[in-house]
Every structure is written in structure tokens, then in C-alpha cells.
C-alpha positions as semicolon CSV with decimal commas, in nm:
position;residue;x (nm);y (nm);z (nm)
1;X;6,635;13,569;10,627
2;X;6,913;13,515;10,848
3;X;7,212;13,729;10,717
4;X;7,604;13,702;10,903
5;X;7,848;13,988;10,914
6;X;8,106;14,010;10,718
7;X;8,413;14,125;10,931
8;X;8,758;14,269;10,819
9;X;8,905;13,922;10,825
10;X;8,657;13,758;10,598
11;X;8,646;14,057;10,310
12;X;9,011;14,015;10,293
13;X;9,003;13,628;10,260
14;X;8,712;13,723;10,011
15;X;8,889;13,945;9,820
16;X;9,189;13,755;9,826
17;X;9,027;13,500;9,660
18;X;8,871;13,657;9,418
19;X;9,167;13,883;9,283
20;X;9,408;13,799;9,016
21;X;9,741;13,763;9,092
22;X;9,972;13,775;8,871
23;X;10,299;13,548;8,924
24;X;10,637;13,695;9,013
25;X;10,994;13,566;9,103
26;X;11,003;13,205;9,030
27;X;10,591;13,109;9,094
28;X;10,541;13,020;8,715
29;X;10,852;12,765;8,742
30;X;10,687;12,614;9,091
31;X;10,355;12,629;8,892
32;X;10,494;12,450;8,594
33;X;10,714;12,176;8,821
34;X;10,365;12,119;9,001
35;X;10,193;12,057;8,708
36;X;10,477;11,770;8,588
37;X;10,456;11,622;8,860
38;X;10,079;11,555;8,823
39;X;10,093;11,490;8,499
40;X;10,332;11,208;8,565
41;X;10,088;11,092;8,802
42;X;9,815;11,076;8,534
43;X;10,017;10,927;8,276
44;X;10,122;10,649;8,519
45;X;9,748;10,589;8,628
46;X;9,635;10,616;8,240
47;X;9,873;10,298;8,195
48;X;9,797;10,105;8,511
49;X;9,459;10,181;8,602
50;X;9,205;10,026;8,308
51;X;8,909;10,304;8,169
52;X;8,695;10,380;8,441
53;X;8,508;10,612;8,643
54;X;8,766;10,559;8,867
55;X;9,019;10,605;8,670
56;X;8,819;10,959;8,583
57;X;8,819;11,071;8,931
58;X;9,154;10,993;8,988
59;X;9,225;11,253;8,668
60;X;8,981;11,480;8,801
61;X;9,157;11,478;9,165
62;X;9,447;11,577;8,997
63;X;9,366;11,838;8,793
64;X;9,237;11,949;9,151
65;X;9,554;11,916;9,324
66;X;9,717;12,124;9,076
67;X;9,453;12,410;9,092
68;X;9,508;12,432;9,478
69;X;9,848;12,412;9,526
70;X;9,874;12,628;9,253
71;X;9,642;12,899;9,395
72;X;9,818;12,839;9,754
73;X;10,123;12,990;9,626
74;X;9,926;13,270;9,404
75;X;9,713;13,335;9,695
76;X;9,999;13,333;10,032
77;X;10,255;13,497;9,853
């Protein structure tokens, strides 16, 4: 089995990404404003767009967004 090395760079992205971090300043006021906004977006496509797999994904992409812009401020700052 073919293994690869894990170098410096890599464990910290690793462990970066799998550490809690808890907010501080104003993240959990950019968290919530990011979350708004999405959920405006899924509350305008829940009107317009009819029941659908489609319309699922689009919900699901959201949710998504949220989650990684989110975790780009927990994670970078």
C-alpha cells in the first residue's frame, strides 16, 4: 500500500480543520448575517421555484454555502 507523508503544512491544515473554534469579536454576528442572507435566498426559491429535486438541491447548496463561509471565517481567523 502506497502511503504519502504527511508534512508540517498538511498536519496543520489537518488539525485546523478538525479543531473547534470557538467564535470571538463579532464572528457570531457575520455568522448569523450569513445565514439571513441564505435564508432569504431559500425563502425566495421556496416561492418561485415549484417542489422539486431541484428545488432540493438548490436548499441543499445553500445550507452548503453557509457551512463554508461560515467555517472560512472560524477556520482563517
Amino acid at each position: 500500500m502506497t502511503e504519502y507523508p504527511i508534512t508540517p503544512e498538511l498536519q496543520e491544515e489537518i488539525d485546523n480543520r478538525m479543531t473547534y473554534h470557538a467564535p470571538t469579536g463579532d464572528q457570531p454576528e457575520r455568522y448569523q448575517a450569513i445565514r439571513s442572507g441564505a435564508k432569504e435566498l431559500m425563502e425566495l426559491a421556496a416561492r418561485l421555484v415549484p417542489p422539486s429535486p431541484e428545488r432540493g438541491e438548490a436548499f441543499k447548496k445553500l445550507e452548503g454555502f453557509c457551512f463554508w463561509a461560515n467555517a472560512g471565517i472560524a477556520r482563517r481567523e
